[in-house]
C-alpha positions in Angstrom: 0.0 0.0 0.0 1.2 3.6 -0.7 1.2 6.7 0.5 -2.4 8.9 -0.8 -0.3 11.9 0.0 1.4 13.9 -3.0 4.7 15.2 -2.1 3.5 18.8 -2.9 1.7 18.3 0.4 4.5 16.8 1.9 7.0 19.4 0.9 3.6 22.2 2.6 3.8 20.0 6.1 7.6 20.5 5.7 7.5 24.8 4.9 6.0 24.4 8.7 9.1 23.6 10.4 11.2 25.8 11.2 14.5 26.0 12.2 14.9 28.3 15.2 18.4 29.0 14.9 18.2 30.4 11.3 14.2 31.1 11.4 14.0 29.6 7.5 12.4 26.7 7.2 13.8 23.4 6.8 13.0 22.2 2.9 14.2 26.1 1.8 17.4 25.5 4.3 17.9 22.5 2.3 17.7 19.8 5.0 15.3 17.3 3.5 17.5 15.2 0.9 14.9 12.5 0.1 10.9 12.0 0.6 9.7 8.8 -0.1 5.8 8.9 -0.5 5.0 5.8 -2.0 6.9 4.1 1.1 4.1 3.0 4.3 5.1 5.3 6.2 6.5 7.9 4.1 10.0 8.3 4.3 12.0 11.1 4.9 15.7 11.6 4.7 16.7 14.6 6.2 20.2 16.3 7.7 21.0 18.8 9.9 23.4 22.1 8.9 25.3 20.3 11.7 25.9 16.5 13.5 26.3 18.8 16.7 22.5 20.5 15.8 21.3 21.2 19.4 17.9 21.8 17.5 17.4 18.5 16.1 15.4 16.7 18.6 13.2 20.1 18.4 13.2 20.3 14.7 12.4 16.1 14.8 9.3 16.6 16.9 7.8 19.8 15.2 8.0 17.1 12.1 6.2 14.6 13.6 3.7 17.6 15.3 3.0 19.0 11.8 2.7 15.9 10.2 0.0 14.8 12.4 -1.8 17.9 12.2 -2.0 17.5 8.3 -2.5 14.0 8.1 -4.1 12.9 10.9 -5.5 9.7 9.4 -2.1 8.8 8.0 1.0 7.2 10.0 3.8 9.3 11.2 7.2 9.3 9.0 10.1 7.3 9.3 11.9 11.0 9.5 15.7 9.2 9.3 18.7 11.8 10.1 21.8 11.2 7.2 25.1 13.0 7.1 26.2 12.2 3.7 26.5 14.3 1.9 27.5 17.1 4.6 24.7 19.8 4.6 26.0 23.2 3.0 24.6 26.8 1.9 24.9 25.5 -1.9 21.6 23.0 -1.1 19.3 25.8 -0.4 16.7 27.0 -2.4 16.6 30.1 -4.2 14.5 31.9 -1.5 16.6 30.4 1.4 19.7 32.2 -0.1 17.6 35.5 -0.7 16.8 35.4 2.6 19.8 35.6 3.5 21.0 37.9 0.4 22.5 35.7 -1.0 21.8 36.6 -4.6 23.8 35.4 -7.5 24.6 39.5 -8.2 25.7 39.3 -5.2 28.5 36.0 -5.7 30.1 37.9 -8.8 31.8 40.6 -6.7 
């Protein structure tokens, strides 16, 4: 059995969490490496901008908090933490580097 839930919606449930220490949230900070939705339960590989995060277990459980507020009817996650490959600024979206102005006009100087 799969997943009913489009990863559009999963990627929403994931704008939700935010990371305190950077306030952006995690799919524009470029944390979530993999979603599985045709897995039961949807699987999610994510990493954190560090292995020494002390936001992860916070970050973990606002996951699994806005998850179940979405999809209440649906399982939790397997939300799995992965290190490879290392999290850095070039994994970002293109919003999470304007928000922090980091514009390609910017790069060429």
């Amino acid at each position: 059995m799969t997943s009913a839930i489009d990863p559009d919606q999963i990627r929403g449930v994931l704008r939700r969490v935010v990371d305190p220490e950077v306030g952006m949230n995690i799919l524009d900070l470029g944390l979530i490496y993999r979603i599985d939705h045709e897995a039961t339960p949807v699987l999610i590989e994510m990493t954190m901008t560090s292995p020494a995060c002390p936001m992860s277990e916070m970050i973990l459980d606002d996951i699994q908090h806005e998850w179940a507020v979405a999809f209440p009817d649906e399982p939790a996650p397997d939300v799995r933490l992965v290190w490879e490959p290392p999290w850095d600024p070039s994994k970002m979206s293109a919003q999470g580097k304007q928000h922090f102005g980091w514009t390609p006009e910017a790069n060429e100087n």
